[in-house]
SEDOGU-519944 format. One record per residue (C-alpha): residue number from 1; residue in three letters; x, y negated, z negated. Coordinates in steps of 0.2 Angstrom, whole numbers. Each point is the difference from the previous one (the first is absolute). Example, Ala and Ser with C-alpha at 12.3 -4.5 7.8 and 13.67 -1.06 7.14 Angstrom:
marlo/torro/X/Y/Z
1/ALA/62/22/-39
2/SER/6/-17/3
END
This chain:
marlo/torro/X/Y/Z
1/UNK/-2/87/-27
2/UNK/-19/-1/4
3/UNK/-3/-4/-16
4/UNK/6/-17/2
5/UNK/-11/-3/14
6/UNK/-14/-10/-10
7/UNK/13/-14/-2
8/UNK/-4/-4/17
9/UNK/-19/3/-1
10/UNK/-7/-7/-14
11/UNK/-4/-17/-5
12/UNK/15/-8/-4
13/UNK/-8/-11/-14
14/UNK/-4/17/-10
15/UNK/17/7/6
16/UNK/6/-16/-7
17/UNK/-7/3/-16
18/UNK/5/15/-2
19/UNK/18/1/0
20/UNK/4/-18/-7
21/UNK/-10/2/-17
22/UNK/9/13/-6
23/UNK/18/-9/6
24/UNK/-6/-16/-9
25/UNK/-5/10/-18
26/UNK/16/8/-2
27/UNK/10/-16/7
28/UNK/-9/-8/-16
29/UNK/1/14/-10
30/UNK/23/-1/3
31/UNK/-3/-18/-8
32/UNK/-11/3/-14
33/UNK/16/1/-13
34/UNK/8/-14/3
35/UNK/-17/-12/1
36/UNK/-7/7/-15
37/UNK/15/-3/-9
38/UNK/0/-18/5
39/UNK/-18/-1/-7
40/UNK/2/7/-18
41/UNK/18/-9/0
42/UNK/-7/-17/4
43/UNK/-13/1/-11
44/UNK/7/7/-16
45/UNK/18/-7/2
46/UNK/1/-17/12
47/UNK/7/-3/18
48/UNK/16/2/-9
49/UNK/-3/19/0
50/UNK/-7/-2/18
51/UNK/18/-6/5
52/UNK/7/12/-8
53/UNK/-9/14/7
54/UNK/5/-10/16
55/UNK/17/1/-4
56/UNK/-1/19/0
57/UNK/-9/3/14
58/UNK/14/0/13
59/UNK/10/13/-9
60/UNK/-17/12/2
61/UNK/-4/-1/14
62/UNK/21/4/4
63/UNK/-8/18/-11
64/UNK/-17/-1/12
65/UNK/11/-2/16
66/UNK/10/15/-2
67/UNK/-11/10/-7
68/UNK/-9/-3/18
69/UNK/18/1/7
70/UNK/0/17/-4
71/UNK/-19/5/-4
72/UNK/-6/-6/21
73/UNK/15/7/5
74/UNK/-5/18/-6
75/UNK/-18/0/5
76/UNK/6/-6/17
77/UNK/12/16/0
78/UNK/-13/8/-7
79/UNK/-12/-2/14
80/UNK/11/3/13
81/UNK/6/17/-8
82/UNK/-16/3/0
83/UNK/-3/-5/19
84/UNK/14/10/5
85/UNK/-6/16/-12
86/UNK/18/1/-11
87/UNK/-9/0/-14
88/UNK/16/11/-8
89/UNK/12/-15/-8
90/UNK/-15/-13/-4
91/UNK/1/5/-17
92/UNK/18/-8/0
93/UNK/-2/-13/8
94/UNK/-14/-5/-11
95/UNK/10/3/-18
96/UNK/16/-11/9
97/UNK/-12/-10/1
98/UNK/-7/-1/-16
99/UNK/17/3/-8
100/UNK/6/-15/10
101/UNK/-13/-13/-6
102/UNK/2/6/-19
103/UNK/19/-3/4
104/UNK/-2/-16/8
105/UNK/-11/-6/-15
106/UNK/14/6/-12
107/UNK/11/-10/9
108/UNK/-15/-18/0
109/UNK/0/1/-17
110/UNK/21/5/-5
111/UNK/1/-17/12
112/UNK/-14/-9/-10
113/UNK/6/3/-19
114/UNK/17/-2/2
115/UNK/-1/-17/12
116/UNK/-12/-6/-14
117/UNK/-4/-20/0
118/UNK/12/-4/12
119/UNK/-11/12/15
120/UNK/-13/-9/-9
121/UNK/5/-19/2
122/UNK/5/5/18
123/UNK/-20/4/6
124/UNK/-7/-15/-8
125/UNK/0/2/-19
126/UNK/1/-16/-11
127/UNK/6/-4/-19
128/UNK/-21/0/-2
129/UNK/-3/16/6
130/UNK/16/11/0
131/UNK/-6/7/-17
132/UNK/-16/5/5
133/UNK/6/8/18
134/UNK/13/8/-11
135/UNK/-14/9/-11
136/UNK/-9/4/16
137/UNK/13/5/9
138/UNK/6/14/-11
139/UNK/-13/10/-2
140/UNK/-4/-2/18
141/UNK/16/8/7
142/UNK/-1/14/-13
143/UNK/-14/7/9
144/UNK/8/-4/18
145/UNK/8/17/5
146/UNK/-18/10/-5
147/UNK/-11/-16/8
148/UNK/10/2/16
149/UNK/0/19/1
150/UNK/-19/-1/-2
151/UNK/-1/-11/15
152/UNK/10/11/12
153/UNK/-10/15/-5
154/UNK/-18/-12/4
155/UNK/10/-1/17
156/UNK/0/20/2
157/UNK/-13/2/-8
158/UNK/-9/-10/12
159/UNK/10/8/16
160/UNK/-6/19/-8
161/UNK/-15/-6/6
162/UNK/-10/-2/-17
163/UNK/-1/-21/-1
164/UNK/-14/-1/-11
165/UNK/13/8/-13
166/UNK/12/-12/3
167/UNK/-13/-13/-1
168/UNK/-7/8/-18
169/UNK/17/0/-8
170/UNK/2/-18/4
171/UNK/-16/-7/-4
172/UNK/1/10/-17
173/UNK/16/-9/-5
174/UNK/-7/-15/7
175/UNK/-16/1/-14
176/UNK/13/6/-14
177/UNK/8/-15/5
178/UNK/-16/-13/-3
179/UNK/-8/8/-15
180/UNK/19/-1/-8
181/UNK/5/-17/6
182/UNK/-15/-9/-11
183/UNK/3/14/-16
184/UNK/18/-2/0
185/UNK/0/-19/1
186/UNK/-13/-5/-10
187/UNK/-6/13/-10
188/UNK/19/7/-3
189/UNK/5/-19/-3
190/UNK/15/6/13
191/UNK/0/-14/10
192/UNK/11/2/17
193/UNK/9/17/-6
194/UNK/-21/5/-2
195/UNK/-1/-4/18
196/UNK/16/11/7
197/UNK/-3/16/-13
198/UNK/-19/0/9
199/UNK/7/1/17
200/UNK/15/12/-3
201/UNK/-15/11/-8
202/UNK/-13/-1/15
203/UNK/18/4/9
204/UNK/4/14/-10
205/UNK/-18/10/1
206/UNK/0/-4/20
207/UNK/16/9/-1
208/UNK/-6/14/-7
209/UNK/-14/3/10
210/UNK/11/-2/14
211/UNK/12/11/-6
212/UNK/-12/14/-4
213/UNK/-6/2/21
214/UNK/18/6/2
215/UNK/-8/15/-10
216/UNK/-13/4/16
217/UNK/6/-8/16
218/UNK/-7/3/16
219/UNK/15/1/12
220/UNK/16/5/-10
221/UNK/5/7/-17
222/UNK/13/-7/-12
223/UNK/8/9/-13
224/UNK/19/-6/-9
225/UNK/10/3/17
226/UNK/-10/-12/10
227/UNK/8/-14/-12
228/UNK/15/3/6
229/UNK/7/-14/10
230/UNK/3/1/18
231/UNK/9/-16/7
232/UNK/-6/12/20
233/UNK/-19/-1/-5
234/UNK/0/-17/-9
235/UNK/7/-11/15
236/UNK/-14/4/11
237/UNK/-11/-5/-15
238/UNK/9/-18/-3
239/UNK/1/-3/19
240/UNK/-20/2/1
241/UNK/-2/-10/-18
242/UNK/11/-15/4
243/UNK/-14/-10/8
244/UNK/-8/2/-17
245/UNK/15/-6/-9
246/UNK/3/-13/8
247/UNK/-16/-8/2
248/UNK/-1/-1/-20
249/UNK/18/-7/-2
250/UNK/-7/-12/11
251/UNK/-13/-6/-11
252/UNK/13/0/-14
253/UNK/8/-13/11
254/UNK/-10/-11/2
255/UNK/-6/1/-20
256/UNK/17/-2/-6
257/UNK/2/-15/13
258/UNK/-17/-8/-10
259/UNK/3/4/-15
260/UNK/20/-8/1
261/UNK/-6/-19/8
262/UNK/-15/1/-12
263/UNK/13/0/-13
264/UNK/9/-13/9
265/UNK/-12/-13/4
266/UNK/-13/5/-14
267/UNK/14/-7/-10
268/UNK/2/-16/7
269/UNK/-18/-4/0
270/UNK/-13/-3/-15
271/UNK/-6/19/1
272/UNK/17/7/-6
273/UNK/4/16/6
274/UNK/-9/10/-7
275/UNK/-18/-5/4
276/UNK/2/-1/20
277/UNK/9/20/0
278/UNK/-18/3/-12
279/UNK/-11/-6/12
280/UNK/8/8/15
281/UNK/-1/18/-8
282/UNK/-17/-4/-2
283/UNK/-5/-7/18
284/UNK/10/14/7
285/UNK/-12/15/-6
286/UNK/-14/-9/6
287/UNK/10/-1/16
288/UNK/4/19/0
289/UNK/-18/4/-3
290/UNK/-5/-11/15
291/UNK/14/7/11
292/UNK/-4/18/-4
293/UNK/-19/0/6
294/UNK/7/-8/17
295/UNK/13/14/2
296/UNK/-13/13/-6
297/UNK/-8/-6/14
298/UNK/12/0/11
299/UNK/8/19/-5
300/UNK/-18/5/1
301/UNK/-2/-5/18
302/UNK/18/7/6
303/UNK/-6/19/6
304/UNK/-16/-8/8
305/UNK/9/-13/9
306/UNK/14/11/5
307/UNK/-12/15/7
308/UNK/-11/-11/9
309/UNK/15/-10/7
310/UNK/8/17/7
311/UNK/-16/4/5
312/UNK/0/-15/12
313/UNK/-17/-6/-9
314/UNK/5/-17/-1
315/UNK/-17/-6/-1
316/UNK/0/7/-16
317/UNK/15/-7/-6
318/UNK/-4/-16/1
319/UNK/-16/3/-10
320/UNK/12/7/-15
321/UNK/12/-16/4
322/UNK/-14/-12/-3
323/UNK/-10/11/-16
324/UNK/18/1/-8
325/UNK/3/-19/1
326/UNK/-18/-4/-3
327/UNK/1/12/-17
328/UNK/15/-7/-4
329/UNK/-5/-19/4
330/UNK/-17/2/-13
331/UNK/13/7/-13
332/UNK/11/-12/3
333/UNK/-15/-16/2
334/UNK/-8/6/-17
335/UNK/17/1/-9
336/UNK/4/-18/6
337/UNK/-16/-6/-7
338/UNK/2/6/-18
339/UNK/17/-5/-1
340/UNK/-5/-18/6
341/UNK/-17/-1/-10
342/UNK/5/10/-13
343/UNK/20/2/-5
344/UNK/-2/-4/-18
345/UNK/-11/18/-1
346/UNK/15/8/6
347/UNK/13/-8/-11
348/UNK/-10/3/-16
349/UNK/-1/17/5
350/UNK/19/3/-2
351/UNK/-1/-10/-17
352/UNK/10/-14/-4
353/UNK/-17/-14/4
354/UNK/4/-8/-17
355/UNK/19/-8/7
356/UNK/-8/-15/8
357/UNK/17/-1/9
358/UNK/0/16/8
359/UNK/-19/1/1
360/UNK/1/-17/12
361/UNK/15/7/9
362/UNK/-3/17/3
363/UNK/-19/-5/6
364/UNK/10/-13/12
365/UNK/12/12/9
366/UNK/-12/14/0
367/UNK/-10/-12/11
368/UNK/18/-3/11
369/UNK/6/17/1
370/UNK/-16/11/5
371/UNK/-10/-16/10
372/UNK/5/12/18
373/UNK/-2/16/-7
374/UNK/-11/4/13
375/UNK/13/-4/13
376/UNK/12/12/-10
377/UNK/-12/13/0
378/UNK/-4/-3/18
379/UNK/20/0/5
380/UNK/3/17/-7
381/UNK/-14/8/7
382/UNK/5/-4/17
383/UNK/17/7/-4
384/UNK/-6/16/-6
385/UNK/-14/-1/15
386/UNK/15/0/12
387/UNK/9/14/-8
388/UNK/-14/11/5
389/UNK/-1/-3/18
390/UNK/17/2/4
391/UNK/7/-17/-3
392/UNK/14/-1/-9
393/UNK/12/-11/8
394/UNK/-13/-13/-5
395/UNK/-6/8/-15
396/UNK/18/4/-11
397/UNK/3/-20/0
398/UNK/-21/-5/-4
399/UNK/1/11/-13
400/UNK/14/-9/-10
401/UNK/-4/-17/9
402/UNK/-7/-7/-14
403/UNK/10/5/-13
404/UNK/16/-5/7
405/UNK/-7/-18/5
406/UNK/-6/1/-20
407/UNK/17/1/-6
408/UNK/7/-13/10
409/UNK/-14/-12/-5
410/UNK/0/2/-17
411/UNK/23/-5/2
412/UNK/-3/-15/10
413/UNK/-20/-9/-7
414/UNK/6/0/-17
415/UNK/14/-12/2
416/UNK/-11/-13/5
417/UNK/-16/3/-9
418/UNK/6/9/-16
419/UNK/-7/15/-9
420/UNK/-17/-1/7
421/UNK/9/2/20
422/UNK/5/19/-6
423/UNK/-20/0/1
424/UNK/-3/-8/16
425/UNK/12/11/10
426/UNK/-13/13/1
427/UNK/-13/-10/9
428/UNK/15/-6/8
429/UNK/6/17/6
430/UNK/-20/4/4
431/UNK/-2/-14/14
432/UNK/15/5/9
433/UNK/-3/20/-3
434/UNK/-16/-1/9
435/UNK/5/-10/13
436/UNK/13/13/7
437/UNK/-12/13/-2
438/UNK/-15/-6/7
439/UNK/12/-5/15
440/UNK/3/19/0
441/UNK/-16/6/-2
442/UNK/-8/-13/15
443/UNK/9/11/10
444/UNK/-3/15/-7
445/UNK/-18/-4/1
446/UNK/1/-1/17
447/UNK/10/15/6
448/UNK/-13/9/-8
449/UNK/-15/-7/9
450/UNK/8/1/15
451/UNK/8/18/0
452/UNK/-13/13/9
453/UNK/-7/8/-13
454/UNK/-5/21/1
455/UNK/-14/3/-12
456/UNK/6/19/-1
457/UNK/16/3/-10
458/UNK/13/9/14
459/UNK/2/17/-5
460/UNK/18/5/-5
461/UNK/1/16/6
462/UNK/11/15/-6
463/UNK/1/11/11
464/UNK/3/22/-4
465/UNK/13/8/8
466/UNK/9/16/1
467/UNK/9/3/-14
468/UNK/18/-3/3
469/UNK/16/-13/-3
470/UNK/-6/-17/-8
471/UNK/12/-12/10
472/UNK/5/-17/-9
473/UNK/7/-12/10
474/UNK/11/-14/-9
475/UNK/9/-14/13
476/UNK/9/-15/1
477/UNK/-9/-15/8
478/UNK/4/-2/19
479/UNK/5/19/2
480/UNK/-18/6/10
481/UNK/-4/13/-16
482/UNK/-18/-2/4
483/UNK/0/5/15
484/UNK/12/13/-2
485/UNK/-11/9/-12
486/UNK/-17/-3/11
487/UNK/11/8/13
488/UNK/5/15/-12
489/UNK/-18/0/-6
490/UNK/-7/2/19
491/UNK/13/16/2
492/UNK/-3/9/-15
493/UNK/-17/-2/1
494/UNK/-7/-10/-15
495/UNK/-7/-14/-6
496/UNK/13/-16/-4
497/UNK/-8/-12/-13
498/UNK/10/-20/-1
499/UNK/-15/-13/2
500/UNK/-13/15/-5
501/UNK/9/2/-18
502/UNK/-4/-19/-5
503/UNK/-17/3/4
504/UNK/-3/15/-9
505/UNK/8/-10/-14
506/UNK/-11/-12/0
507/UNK/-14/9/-1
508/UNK/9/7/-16
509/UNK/3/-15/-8
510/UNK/-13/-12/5
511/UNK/14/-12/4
512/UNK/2/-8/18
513/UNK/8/10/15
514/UNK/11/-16/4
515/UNK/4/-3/-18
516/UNK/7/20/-1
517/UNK/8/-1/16
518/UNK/9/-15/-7
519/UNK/8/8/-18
520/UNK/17/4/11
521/UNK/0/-13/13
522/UNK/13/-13/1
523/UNK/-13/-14/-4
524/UNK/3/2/-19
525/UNK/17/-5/1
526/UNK/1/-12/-15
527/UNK/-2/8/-17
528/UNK/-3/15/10
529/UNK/4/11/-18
530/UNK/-14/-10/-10
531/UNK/-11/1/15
532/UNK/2/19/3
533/UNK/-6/0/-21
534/UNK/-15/-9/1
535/UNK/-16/10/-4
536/UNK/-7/-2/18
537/UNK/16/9/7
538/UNK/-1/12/-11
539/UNK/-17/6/2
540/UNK/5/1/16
541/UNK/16/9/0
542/UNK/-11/14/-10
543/UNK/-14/1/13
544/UNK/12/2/14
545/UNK/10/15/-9
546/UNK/-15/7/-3
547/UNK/-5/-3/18
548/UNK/15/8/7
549/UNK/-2/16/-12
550/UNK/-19/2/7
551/UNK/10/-1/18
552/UNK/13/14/-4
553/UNK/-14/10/-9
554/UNK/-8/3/17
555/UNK/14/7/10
556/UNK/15/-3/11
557/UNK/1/-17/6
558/UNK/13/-18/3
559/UNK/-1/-11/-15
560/UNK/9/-17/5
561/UNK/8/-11/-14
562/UNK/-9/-5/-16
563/UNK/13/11/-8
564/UNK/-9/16/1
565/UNK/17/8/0
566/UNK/1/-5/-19
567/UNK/-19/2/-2
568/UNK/-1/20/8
569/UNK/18/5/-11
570/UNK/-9/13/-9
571/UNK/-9/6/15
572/UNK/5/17/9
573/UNK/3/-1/19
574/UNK/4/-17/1
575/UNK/14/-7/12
576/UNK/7/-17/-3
577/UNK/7/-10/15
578/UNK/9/-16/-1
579/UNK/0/-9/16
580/UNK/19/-13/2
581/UNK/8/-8/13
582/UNK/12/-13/3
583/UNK/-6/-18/-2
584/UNK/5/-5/19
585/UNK/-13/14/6
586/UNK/-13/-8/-14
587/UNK/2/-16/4
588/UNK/-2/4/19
589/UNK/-17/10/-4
590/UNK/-6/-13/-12
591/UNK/4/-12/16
592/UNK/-10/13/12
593/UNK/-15/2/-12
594/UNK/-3/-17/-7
595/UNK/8/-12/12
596/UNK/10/-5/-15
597/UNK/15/-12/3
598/UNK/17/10/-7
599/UNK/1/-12/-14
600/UNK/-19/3/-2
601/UNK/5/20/0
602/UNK/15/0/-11
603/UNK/-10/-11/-13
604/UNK/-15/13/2
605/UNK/14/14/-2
606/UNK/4/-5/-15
607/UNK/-15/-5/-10
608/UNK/-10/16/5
609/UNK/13/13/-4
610/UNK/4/-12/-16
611/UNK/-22/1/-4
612/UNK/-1/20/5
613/UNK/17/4/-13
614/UNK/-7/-11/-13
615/UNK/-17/10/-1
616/UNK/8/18/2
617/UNK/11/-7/-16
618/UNK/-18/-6/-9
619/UNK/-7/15/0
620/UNK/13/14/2
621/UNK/17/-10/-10
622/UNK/10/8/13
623/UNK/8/-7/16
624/UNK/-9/1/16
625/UNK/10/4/15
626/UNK/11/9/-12
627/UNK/6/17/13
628/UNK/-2/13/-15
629/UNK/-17/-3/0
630/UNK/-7/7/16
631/UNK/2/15/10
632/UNK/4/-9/15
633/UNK/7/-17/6
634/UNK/-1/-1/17
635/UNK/10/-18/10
636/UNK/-16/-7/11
637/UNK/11/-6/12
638/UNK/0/14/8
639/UNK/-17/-2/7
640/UNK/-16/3/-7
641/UNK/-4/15/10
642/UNK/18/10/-3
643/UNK/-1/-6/-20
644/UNK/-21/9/0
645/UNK/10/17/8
646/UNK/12/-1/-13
647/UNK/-16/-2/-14
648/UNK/-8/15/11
649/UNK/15/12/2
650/UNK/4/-2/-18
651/UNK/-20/4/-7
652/UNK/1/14/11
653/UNK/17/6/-2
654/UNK/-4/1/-20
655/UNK/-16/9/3
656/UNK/-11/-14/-8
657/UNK/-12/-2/16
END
């Protein structure tokens, strides 16, 4: 844990530096397919084959979503294996997941060829362009199940602590990929099946590569039993990779939402409706690249803000708030004045320059669409920003602000403006987007200047003890389990660890203390599943396991909540309490405590035991509170002294003092 402490010492600016390049290279590294396709495909086929590649991009990046799905969802179980030191069933869980994401790719492309044209015509394909996305299509979704597999492993990979690997196997395929696009096409004379049987073969040797590390891992070792499915290890995987999922089927969304009033309004103008879905292909890679530096940025600067945030150095906080918009504001400014100045450049870059018509119109809405890219940039910057210090009631909604307010545009502008309004609802959504979130971040500003900063992080101590009975202490909300277990710990002797366990966490994770001690309040209440997902949480989550392990590692002690009971279950010598009581008494204490009204108390009842249950089910899949789970349930209401005798009597009574 001292190693982190030059996150809080050195310059920020290097620190900067340091962490975001390396986020922002393999963000554009994950694009470089699918823009280099565009490129050849412009060039040597038309912005007809630029549609269609368009028209096939929503049903990979279904593929990409799962494979993330499952591939993040095993490297976070991998981690937290790891954390906890049950090193013995990772192998399992890493070939359920594999298994899963070749599976789930069978399944993408059985759904693709057998749907056909109609699945087709349903995203966005024309009477233009079907043929084209047809050919495409095909030999895309042939190499699905293998592409997929390839990009869970680079997820494991990653999580076995050898990124670079990961790194080399994509930027391998992704070279395969531009040498072949150019040969194939034009060399080959293969036109847009050229295009597809270049990336299925960069896919293919990435593959490969990938599949060779599971020779010499560095944490498990697989062999034919490990890809052996198990639904018991592989829902703790898809819990922790729905985030992932999720936030690609988002994209698909809002793709297959384009591409369909493109088709609709293109047709009714003098473009058609081919031209408009060729030109917004085209503008949305330039978008993606822009968008990926900004959150390179941004994913850079996560574990510098979050340390020097729990550290209380708020000072430097806001010198990494105002580098990481200023960054992102140069990217974003010079982005601007090229697409401005120059769009043509751009355009002809993709191919097509020759079609006066699409040349004029693309060059028209590239100007529309990306004029507040900046803005954009700046928006989800902040989001992310948020995300580190703790945020997230602010940050969940920020973060999919803008795409939302997108969607909604791009239904209502058109009807009044035509084709070329599905352009200006991004600039649209931009203006609003950034109002909300500098309202946010005004006052965010300002709750850091004016909290009292400690230039010395707070030491999260762990303190030895004898060795002895681990004590874990599970209770409902209202029933004084807190106390009871500082009382119990004051008997016995030994240390009790609650507020102490989110700091020592934090020091784990980089992440802020207020953001950890949040991951199981009752403030997350709405889409509390997709929240407890979310990369932040689950960094997180995995830091304050491993924190609780370091706890019981140095002797007897009182562990309250964070599901340690669950977190210590292969532990020796550990007693699990759970702490009940009727909701009368609860209410009443809640009354005592907070000077809640009873409605105030009920209401309070509810959504904390409703948060702590759903978090026990996140990371465990079993039910908290359930009685076969503990070696003792003891009713509160008997006071908190008489219930700590109880705790007492039966430790010593078992011999485990």
């Amino acid at each position: 844990m001292e190693n982190s402490n030059y996150l809080g010492t050195e310059k920020v600016g290097k620190l900067l530096q340091k962490f975001a390049i390396p986020c922002i290279c393999s963000l554009i590294i994950s694009c470089l397919y699918n823009i280099v396709d565009q490129i050849f495909v412009g060039n040597g086929v038309g912005y007809l084959g630029n549609a269609a590649t368009g028209v096939i991009f929503p049903i990979t990046v279904v593929g990409w979503g799962l494979s993330l799905f499952f591939g993040d969802g095993a490297a976070a179980a991998l981690s937290v294996s790891l954390g906890r030191g049950e090193t013995k069933d990772i192998h399992r869980s890493v070939g359920s997941a594999v298994l899963g994401s070749f599976l789930s790719g069978v399944v993408v492309i059985v759904i693709a060829y057998l749907w056909g044209e109609g699945l087709l015509r349903m995203i966005g394909a024309t009477d233009a362009n079907i043929q084209m996305a047809h050919e495409y299509g095909v030999i895309i979704f042939a190499m699905m199940p293998l592409a997929m597999t390839q990009n869970t492993l680079a997820s494991i990979i990653r999580a076995d602590g050898s990124p670079k690997y990961a790194m080399v196997a994509m930027l391998t395929g992704a070279v395969i990929n531009i040498i072949g696009d150019p040969v194939a096409i034009f060399a080959l004379d293969m036109g847009i099946k050229g295009a597809a049987w270049a990336t299925i073969l960069g896919q293919f040797v990435s593959f490969l590569i990938c599949a060779a590390y599971l020779r010499h891992p560095k944490t498990f070792r697989v062999g034919a039993g490990s890809f052996r499915p198990s639904m018991v290890l592989l829902k703790p995987v898809m819990a922790l990779g729905t985030s992932s999922l999720l936030t690609q089927l988002s994209i698909v969304i809002i793709t297959v939402v384009n591409n369909v009033l493109l088709v609709k309004y293109g047709a009714r103008s003098a473009y058609g409706a081919d031209i408009p879905l060729a030109a917004f292909v085209v503008i949305m890679k330039l978008f993606q690249i822009v968008l990926n530096i900004a959150i390179g940025i941004a994913a850079g600067a996560q574990p510098i803000v979050g340390y020097n945030y729990g550290a209380k150095t708020y000072g430097r906080v806001r010198e990494l708030l105002k580098l990481m918009i200023q960054w992102t504001a140069i990217v974003g400014l010079i982005c601007i004045v090229l697409f401005e100045a120059v769009p043509g450049v751009f355009i002809r870059m993709f191919g097509s320059a020759s079609d006066p018509v699409y040349f004029h119109f693309a060059v028209l809405c590239l100007r529309i669409y990306l004029s507040l890219i900046l803005v954009t940039c700046v928006q989800k910057v902040c989001a992310i920003f948020l995300q580190s210090i703790g945020k997230a009631k602010a940050a969940a909604p920020l973060s999919v602000l803008r795409d939302v307010l997108l969607i909604v545009f791009s239904l209502l502008i058109p009807v009044f403006m035509g084709v070329t309004g599905i352009f200006w609802a991004a600039p649209a959504a931009d203006v609003l987007a950034i109002f909300v979130t500098a309202a946010v971040m005004v006052r965010v500003w300002k709750e850091l200047g004016q909290e009292k900063e400690e230039r010395e992080p707070a030491a999260a101590a762990i303190r030895q003890s004898r060795q002895g009975t681990v004590i874990t202490i599970a209770r409902e909300h209202g029933s004084a389990g807190k106390r009871i277990g500082q009382i119990v710990a004051e008997k016995l002797d030994i240390p009790c660890y609650y507020k102490e366990l989110v700091a020592v966490a934090a020091q784990e994770s980089g992440l802020a203390q207020e953001f950890i001690s949040g991951i199981n309040s009752d403030e997350n209440a709405v889409m509390r599943e997709l929240y407890l997902t979310a990369d932040p949480v689950k960094r997180a989550v995995a830091a304050q396991e491993k924190a609780i392990c370091h706890i019981a590692d140095a002797g007897s002690c009182v562990i309250i909540g964070r599901s340690a009971d669950y977190v210590l279950r292969g532990y020796p010598n550990v007693v699990r309490i759970f702490i009940y009581a009727p909701k009368s008494y609860r209410e009443k204490k809640i009354m005592e405590m907070y000077g809640d009204s009873p409605e105030a108390a009920k209401k309070s009842i509810t959504r904390s035991d409703a948060a702590r249950s759903a978090y026990y089910k996140s990371i465990s899949g079993q039910e908290w509170g359930n009685p076969h789970g503990y070696e003792l349930c003891i009713d509160a209401s008997v006071g908190e002294e008489a219930a700590a005798d109880m705790i007492c009597s039966y430790i010593r009574r078992m011999g485990r003092s």
